[in-house]
PDB file with one MODEL, atoms N, CA, C and O in Angstrom:
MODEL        1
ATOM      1  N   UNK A   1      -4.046  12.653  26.252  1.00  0.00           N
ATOM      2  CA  UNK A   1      -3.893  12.420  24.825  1.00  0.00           C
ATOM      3  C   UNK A   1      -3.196  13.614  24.187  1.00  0.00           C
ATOM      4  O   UNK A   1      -3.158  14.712  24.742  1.00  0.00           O
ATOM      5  N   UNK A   2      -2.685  13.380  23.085  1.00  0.00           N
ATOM      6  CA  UNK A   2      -1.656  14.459  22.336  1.00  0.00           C
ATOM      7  C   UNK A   2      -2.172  14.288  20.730  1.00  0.00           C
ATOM      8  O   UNK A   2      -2.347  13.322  19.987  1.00  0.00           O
ATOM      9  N   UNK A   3      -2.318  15.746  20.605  1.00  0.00           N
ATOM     10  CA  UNK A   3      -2.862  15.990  19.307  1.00  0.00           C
ATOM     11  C   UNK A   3      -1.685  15.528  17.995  1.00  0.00           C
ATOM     12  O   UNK A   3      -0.544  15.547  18.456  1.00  0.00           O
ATOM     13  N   UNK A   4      -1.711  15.251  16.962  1.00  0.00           N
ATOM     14  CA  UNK A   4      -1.008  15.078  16.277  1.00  0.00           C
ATOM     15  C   UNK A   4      -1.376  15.536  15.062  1.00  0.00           C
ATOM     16  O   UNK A   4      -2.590  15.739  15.051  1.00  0.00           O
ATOM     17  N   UNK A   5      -0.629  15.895  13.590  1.00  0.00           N
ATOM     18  CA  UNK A   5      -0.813  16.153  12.893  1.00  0.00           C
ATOM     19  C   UNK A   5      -0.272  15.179  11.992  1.00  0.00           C
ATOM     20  O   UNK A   5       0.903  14.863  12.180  1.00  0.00           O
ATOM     21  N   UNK A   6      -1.040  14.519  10.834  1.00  0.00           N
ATOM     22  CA  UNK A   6      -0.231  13.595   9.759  1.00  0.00           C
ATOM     23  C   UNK A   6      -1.189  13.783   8.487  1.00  0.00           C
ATOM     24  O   UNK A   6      -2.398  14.008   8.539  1.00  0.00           O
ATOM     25  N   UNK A   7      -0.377  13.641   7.295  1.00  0.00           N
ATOM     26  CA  UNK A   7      -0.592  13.999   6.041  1.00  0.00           C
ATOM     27  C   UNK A   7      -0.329  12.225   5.464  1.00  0.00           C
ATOM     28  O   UNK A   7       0.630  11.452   5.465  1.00  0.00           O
ATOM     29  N   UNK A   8      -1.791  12.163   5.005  1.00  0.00           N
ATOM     30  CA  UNK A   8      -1.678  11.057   3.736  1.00  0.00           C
ATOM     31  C   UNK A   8      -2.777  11.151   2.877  1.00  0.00           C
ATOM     32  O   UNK A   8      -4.007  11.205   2.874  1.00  0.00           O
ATOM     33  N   UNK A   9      -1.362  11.148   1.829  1.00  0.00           N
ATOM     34  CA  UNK A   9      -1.531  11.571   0.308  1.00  0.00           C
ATOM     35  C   UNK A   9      -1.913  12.720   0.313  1.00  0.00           C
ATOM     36  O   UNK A   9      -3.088  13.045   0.486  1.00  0.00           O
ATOM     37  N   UNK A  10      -1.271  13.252   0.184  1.00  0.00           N
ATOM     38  CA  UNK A  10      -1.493  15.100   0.396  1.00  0.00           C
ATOM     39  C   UNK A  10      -2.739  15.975   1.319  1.00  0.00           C
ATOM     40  O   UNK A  10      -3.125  17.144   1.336  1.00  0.00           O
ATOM     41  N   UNK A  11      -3.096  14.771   2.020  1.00  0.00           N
ATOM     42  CA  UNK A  11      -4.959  15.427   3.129  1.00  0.00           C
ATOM     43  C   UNK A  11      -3.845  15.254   4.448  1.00  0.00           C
ATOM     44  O   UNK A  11      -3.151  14.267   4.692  1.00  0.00           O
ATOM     45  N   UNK A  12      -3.911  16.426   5.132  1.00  0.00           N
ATOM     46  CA  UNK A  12      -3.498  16.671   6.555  1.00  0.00           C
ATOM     47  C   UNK A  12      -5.085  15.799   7.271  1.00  0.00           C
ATOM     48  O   UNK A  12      -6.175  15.512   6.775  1.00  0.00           O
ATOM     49  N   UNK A  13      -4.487  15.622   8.598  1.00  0.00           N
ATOM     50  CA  UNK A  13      -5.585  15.127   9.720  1.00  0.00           C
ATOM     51  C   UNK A  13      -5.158  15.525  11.028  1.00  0.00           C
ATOM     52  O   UNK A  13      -4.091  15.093  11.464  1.00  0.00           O
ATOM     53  N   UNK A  14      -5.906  16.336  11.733  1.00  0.00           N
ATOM     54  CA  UNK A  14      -5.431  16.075  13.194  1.00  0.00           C
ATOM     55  C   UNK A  14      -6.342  15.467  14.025  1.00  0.00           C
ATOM     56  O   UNK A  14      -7.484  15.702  14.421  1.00  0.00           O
ATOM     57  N   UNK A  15      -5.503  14.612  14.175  1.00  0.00           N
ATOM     58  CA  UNK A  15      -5.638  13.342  15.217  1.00  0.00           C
ATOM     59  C   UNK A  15      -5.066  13.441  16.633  1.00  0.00           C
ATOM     60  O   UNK A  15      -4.054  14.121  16.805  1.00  0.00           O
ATOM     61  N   UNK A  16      -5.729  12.719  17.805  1.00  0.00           N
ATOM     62  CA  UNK A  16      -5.724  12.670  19.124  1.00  0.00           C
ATOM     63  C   UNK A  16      -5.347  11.074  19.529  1.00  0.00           C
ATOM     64  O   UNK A  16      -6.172  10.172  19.384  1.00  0.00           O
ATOM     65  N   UNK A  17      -3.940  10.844  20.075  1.00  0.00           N
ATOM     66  CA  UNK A  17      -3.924   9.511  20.493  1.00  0.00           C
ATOM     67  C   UNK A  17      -2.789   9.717  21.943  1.00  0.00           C
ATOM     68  O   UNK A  17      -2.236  10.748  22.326  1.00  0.00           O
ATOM     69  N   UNK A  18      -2.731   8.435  22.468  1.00  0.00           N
ATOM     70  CA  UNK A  18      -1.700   8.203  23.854  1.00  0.00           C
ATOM     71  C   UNK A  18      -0.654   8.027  23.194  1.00  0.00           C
ATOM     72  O   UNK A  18       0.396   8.207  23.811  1.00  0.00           O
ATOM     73  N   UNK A  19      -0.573   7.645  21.825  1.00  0.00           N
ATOM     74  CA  UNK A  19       0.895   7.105  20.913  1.00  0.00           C
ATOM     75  C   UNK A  19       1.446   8.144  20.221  1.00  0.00           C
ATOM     76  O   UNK A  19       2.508   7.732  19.755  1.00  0.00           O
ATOM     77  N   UNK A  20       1.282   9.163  19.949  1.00  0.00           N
ATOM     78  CA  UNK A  20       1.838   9.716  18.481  1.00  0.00           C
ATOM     79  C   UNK A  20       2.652   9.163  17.733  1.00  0.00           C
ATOM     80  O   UNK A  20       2.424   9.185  16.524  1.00  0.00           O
ATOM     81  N   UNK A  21       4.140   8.340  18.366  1.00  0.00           N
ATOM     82  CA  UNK A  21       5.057   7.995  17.537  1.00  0.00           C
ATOM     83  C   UNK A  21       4.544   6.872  16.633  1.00  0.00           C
ATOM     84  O   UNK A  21       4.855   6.842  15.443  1.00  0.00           O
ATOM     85  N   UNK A  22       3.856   6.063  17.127  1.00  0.00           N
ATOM     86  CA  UNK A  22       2.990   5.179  16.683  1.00  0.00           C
ATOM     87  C   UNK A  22       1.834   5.716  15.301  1.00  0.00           C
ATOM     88  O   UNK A  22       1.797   5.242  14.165  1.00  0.00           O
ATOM     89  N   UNK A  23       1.292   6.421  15.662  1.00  0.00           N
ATOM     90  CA  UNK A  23       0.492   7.164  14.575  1.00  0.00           C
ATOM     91  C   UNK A  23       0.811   7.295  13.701  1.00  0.00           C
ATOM     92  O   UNK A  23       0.297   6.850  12.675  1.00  0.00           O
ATOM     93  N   UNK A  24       1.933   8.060  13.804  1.00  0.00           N
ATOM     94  CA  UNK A  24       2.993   8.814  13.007  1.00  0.00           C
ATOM     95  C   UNK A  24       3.695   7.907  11.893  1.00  0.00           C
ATOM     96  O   UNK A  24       3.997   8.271  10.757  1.00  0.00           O
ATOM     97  N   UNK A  25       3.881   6.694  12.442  1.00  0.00           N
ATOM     98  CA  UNK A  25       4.692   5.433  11.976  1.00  0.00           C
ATOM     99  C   UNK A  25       3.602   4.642  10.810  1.00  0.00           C
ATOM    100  O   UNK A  25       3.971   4.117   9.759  1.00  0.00           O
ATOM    101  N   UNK A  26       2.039   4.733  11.374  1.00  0.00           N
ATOM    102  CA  UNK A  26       1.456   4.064  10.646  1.00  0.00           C
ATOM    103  C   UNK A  26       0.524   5.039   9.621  1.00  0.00           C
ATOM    104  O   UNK A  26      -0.199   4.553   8.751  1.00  0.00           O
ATOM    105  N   UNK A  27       0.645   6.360   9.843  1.00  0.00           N
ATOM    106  CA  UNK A  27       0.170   6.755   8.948  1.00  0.00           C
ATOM    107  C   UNK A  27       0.876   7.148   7.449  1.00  0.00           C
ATOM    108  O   UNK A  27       0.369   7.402   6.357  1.00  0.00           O
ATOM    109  N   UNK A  28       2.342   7.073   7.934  1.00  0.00           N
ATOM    110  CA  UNK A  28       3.237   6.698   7.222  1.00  0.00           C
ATOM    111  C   UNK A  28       3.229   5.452   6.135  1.00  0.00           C
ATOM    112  O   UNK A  28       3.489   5.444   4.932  1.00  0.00           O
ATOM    113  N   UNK A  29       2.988   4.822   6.682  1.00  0.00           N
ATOM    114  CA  UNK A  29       2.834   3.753   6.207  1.00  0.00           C
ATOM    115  C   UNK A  29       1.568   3.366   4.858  1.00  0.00           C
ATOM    116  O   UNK A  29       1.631   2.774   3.781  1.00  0.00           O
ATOM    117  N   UNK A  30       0.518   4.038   5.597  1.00  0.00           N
ATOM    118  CA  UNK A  30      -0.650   3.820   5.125  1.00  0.00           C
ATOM    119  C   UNK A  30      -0.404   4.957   3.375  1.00  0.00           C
ATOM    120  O   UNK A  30      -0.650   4.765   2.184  1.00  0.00           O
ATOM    121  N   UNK A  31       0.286   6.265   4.321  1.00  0.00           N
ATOM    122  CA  UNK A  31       0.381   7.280   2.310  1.00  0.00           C
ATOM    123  C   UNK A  31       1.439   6.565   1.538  1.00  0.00           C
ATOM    124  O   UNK A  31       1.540   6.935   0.369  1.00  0.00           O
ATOM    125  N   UNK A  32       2.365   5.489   1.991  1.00  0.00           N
ATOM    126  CA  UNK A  32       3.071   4.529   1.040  1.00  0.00           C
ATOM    127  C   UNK A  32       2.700   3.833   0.028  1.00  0.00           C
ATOM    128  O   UNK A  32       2.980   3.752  -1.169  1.00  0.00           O
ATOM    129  N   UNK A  33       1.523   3.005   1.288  1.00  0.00           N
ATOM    130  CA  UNK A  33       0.589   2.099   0.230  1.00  0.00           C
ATOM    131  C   UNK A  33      -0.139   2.538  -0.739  1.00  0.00           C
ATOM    132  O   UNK A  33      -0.406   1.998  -1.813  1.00  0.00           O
ATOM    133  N   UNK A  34      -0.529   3.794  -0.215  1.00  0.00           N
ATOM    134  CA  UNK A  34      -2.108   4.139  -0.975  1.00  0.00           C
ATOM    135  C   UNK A  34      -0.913   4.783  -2.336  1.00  0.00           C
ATOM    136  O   UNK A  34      -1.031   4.483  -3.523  1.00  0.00           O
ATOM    137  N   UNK A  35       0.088   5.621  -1.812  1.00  0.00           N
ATOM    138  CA  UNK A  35       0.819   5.916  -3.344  1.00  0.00           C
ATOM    139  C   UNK A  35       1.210   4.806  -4.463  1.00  0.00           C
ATOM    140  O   UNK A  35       1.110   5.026  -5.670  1.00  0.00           O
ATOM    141  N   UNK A  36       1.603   3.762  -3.985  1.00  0.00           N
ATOM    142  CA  UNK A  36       2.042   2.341  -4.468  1.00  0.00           C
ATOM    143  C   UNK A  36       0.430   1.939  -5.098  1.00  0.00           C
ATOM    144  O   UNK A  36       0.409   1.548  -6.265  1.00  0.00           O
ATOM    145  N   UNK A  37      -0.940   2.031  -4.328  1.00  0.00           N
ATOM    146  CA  UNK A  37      -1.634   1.509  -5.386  1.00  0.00           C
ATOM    147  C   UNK A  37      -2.308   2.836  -5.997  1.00  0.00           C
ATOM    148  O   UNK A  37      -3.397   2.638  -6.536  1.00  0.00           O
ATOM    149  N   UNK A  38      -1.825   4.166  -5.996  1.00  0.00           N
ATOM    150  CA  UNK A  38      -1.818   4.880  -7.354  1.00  0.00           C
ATOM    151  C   UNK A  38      -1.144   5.123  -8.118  1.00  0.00           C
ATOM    152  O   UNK A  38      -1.428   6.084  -8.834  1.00  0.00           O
ATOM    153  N   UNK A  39       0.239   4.288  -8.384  1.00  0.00           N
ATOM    154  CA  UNK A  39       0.592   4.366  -8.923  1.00  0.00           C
ATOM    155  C   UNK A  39      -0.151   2.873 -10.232  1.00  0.00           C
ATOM    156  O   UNK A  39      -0.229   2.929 -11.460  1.00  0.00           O
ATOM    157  N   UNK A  40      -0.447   2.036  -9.539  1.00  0.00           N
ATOM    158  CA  UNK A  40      -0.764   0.793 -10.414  1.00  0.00           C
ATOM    159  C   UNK A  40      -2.583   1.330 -10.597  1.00  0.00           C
ATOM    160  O   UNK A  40      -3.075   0.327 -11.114  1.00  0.00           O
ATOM    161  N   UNK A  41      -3.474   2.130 -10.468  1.00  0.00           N
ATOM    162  CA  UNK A  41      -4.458   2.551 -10.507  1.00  0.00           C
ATOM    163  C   UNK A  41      -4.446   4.046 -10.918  1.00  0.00           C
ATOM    164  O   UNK A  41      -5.176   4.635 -10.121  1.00  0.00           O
ATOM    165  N   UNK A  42      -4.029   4.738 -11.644  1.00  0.00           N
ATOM    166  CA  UNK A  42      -4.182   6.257 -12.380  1.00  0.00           C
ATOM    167  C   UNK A  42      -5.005   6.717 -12.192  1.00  0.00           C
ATOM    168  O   UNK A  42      -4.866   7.854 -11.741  1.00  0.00           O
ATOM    169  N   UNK A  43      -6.247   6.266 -12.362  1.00  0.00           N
ATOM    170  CA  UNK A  43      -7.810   7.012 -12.561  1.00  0.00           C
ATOM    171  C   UNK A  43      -8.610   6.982 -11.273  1.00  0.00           C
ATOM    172  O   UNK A  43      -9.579   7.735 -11.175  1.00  0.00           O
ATOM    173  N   UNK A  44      -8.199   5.965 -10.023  1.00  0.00           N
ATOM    174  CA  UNK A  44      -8.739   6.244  -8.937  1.00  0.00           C
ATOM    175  C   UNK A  44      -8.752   6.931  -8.037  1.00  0.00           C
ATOM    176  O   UNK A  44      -7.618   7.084  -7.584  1.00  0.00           O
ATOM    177  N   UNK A  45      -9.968   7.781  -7.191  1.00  0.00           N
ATOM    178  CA  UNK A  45      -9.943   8.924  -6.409  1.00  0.00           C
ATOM    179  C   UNK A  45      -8.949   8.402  -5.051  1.00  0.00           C
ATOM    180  O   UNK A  45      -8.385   7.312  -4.956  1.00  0.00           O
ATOM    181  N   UNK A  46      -8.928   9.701  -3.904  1.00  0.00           N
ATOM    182  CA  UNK A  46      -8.547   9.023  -2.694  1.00  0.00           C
ATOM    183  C   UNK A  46      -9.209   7.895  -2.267  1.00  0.00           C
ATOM    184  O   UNK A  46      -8.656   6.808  -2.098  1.00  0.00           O
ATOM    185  N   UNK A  47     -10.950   8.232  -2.000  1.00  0.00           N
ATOM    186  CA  UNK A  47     -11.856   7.528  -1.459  1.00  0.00           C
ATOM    187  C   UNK A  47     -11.982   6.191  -2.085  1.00  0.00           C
ATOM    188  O   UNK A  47     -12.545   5.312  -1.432  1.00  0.00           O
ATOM    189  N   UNK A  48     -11.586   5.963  -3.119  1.00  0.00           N
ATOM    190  CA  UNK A  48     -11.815   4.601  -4.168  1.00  0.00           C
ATOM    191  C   UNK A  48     -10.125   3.497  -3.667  1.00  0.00           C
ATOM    192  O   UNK A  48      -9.868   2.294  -3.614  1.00  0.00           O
ATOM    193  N   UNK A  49      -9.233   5.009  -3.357  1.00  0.00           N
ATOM    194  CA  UNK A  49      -7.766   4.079  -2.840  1.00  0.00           C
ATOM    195  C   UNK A  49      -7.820   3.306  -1.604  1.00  0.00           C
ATOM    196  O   UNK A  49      -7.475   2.152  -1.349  1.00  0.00           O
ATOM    197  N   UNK A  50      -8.662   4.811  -0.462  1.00  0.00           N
ATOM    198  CA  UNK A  50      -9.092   4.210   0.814  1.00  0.00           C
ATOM    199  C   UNK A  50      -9.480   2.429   0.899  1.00  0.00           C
ATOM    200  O   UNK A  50      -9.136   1.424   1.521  1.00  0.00           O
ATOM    201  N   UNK A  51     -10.520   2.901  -0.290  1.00  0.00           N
ATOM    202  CA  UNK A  51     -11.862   1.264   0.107  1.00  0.00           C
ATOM    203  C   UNK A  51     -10.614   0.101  -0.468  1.00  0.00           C
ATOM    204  O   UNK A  51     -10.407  -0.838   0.299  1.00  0.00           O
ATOM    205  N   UNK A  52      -9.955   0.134  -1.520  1.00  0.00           N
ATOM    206  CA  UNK A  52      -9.152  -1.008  -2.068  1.00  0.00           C
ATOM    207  C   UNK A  52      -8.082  -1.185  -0.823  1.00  0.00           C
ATOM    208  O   UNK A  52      -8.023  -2.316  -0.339  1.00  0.00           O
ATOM    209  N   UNK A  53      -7.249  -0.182  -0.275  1.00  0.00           N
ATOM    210  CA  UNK A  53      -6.555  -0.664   0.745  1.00  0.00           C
ATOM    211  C   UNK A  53      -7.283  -1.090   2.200  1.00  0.00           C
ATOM    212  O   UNK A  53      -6.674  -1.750   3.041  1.00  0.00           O
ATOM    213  N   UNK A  54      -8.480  -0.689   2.361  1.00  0.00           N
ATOM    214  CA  UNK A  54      -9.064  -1.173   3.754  1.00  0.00           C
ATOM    215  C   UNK A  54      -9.322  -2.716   3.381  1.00  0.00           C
ATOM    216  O   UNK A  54      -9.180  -3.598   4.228  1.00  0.00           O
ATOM    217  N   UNK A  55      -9.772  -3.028   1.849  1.00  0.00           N
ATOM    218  CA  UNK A  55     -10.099  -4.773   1.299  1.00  0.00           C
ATOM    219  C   UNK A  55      -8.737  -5.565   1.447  1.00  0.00           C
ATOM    220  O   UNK A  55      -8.648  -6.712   1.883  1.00  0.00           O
ATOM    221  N   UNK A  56      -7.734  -4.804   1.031  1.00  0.00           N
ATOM    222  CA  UNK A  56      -6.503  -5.144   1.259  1.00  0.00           C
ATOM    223  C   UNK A  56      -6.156  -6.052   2.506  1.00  0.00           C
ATOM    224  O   UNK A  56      -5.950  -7.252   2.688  1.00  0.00           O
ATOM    225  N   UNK A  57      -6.189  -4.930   3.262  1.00  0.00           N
ATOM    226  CA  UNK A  57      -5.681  -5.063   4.787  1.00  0.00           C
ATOM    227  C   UNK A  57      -6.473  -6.188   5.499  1.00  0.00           C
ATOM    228  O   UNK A  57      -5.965  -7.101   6.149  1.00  0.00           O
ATOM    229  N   UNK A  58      -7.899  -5.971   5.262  1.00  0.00           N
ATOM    230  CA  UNK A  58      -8.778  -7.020   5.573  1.00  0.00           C
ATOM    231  C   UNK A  58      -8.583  -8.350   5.324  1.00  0.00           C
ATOM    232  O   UNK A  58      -8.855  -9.139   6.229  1.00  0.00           O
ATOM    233  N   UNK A  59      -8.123  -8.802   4.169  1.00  0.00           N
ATOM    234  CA  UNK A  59      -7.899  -9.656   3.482  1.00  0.00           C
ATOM    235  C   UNK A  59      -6.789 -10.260   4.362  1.00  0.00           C
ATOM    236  O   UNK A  59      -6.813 -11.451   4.669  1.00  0.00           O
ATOM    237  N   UNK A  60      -5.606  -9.238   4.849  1.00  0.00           N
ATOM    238  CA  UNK A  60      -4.385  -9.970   5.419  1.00  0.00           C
ATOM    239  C   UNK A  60      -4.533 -10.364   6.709  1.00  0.00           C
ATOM    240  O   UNK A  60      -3.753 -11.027   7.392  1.00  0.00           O
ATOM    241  N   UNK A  61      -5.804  -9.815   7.050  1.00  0.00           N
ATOM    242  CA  UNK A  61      -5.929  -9.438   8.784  1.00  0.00           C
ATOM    243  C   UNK A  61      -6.442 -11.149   8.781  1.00  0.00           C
ATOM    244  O   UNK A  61      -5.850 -11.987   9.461  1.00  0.00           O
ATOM    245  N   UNK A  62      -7.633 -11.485   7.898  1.00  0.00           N
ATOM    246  CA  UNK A  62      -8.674 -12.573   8.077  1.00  0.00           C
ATOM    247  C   UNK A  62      -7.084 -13.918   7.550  1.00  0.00           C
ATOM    248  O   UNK A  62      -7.328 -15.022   8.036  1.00  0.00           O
ATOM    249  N   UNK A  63      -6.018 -13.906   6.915  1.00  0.00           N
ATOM    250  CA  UNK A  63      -5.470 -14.288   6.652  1.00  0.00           C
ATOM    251  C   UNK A  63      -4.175 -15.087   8.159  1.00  0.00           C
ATOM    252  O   UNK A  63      -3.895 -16.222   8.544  1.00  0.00           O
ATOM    253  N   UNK A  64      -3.807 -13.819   8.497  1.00  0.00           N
ATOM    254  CA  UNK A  64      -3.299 -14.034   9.829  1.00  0.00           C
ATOM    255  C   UNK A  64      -3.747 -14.723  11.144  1.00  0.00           C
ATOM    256  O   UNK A  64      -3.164 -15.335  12.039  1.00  0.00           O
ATOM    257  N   UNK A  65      -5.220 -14.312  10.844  1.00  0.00           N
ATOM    258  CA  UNK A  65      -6.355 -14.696  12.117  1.00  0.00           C
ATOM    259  C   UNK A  65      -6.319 -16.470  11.584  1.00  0.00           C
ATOM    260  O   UNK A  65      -6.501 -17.347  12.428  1.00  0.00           O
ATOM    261  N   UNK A  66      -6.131 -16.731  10.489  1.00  0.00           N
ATOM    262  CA  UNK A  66      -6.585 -17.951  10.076  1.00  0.00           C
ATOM    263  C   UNK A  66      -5.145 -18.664  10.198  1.00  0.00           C
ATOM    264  O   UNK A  66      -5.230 -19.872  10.421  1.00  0.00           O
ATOM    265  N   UNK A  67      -4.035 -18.225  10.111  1.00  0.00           N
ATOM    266  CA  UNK A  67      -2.760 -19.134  10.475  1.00  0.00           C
ATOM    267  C   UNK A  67      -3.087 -19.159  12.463  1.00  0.00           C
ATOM    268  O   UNK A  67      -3.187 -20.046  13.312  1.00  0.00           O
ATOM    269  N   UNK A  68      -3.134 -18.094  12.457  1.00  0.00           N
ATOM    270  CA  UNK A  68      -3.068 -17.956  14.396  1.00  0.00           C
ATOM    271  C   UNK A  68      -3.790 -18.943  14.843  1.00  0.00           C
ATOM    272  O   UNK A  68      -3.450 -19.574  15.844  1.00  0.00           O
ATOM    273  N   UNK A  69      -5.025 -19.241  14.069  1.00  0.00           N
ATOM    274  CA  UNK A  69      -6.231 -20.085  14.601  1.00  0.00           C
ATOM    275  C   UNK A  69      -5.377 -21.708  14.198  1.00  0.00           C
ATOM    276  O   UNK A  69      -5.337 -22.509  15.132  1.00  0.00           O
ATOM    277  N   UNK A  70      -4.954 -21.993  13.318  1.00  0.00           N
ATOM    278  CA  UNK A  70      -4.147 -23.213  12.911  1.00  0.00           C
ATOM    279  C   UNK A  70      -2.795 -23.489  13.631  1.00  0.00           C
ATOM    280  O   UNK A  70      -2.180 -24.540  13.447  1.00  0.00           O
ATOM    281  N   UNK A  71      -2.316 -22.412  14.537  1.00  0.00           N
ATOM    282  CA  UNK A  71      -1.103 -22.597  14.835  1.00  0.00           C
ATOM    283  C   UNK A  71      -1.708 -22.362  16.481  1.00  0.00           C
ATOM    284  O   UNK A  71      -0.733 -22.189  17.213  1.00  0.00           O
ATOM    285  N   UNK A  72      -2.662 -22.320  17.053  1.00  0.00           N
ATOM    286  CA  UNK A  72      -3.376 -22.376  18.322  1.00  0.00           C
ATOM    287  C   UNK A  72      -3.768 -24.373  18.082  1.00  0.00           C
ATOM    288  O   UNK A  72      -3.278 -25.148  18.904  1.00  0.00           O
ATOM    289  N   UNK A  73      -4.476 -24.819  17.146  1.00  0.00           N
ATOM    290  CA  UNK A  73      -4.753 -25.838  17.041  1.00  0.00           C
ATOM    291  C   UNK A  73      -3.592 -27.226  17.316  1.00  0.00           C
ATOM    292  O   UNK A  73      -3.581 -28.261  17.981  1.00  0.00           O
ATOM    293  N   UNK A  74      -2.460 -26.330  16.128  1.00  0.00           N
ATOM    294  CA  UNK A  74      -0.919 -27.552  16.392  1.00  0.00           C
ATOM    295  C   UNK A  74      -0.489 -27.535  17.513  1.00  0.00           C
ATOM    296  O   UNK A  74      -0.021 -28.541  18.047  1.00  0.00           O
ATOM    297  N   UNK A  75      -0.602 -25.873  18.337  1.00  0.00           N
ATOM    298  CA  UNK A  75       0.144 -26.022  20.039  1.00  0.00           C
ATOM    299  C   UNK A  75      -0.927 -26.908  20.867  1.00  0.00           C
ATOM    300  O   UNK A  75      -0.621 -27.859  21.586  1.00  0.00           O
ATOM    301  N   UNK A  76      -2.063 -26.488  20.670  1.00  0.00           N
ATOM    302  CA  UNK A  76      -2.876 -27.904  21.568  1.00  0.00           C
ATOM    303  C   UNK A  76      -2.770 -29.317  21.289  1.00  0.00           C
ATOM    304  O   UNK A  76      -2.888 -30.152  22.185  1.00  0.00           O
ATOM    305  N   UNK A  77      -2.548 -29.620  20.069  1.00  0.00           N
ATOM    306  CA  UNK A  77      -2.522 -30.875  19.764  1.00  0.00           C
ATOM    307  C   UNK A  77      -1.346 -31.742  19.749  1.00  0.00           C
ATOM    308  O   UNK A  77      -1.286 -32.931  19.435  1.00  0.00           O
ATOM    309  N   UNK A  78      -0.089 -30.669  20.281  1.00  0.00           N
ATOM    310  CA  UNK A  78       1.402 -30.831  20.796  1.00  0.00           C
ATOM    311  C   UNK A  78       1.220 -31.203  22.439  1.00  0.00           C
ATOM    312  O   UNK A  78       1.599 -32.214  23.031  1.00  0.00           O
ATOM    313  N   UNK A  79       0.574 -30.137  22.908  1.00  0.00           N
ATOM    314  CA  UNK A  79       0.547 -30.361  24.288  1.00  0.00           C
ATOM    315  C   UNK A  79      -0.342 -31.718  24.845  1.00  0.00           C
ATOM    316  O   UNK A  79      -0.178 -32.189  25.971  1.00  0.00           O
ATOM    317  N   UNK A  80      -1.378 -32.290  23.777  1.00  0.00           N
ATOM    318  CA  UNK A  80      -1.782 -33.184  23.853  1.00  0.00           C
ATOM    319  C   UNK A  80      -0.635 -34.123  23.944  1.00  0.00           C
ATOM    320  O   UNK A  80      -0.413 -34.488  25.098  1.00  0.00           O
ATOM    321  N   UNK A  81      -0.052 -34.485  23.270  1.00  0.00           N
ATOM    322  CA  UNK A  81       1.295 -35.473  22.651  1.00  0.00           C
ATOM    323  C   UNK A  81       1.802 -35.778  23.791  1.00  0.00           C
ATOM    324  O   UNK A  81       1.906 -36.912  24.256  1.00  0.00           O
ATOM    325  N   UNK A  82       2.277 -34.335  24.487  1.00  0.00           N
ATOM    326  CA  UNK A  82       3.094 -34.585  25.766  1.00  0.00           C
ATOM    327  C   UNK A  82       2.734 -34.530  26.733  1.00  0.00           C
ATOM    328  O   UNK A  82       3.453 -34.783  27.700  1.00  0.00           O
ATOM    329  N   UNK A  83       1.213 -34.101  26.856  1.00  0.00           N
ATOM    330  CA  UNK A  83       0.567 -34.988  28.211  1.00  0.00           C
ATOM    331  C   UNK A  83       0.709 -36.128  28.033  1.00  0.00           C
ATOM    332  O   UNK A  83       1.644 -36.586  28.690  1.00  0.00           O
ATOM    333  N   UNK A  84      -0.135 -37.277  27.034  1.00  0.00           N
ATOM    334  CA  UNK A  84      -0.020 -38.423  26.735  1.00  0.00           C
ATOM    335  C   UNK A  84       1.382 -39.231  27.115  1.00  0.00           C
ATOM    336  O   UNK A  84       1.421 -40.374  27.572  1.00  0.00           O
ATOM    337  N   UNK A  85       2.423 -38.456  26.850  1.00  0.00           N
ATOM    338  CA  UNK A  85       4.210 -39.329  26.884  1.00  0.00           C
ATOM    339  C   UNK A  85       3.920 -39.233  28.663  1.00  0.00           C
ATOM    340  O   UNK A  85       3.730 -40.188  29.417  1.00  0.00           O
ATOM    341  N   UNK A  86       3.964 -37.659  29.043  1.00  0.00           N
ATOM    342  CA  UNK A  86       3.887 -38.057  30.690  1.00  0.00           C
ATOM    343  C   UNK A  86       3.248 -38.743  31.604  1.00  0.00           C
ATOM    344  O   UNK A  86       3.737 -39.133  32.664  1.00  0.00           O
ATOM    345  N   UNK A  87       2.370 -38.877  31.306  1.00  0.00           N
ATOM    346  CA  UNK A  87       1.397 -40.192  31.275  1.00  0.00           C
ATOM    347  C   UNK A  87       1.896 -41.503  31.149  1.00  0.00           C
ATOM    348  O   UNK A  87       1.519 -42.377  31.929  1.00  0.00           O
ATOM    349  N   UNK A  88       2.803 -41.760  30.140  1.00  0.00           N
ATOM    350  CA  UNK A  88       3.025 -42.806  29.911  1.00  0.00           C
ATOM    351  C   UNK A  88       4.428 -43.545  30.944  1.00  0.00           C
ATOM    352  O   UNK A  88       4.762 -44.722  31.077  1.00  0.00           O
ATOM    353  N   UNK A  89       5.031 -42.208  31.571  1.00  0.00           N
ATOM    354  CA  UNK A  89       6.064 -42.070  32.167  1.00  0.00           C
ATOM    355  C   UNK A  89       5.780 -43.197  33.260  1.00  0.00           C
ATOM    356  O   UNK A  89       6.612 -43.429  34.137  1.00  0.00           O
TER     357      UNK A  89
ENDMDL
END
């Protein structure tokens, strides 16, 4: 593992991963957001930005999980279709 160093929203962290570039990429990412919702939130601490973007993310994660789960359902119920035609062959 390789130590890394990344800053979001002005708090350094050193962190230990097999990825750094990866880290690096998403912790990036993460002092974007959290600046983007202080900018639409003025009065909220880091820790108050943290919890709204972890609800955030959550929100998209349970969102995705719920197309994946609907789009697992249409590929079975496709492959149904075309067992049935070969079958019919």
């Amino acid at each position: 593992m390789k130590s890394v160093d990344v800053e979001i929203f002005g708090r350094k962290f050193h962190l230990r991963t097999d990825q750094p570039e990866e880290l690096q990429s998403v912790a990036k990412k993460i002092d974007e957001e959290l600046r983007q919702l202080s900018d639409l939130y003025e009065n909220l601490d880091f820790s108050k930005l943290l919890l709204l973007l972890l609800l955030k993310k959550h929100s998209e994660i349970k969102s995705l999980q719920s197309n994946s789960a609907l789009s697992e359902k249409e590929l079975e119920r496709l492959n149904q279709l075309v067992g049935n035609i070969v079958e019919d062959l």
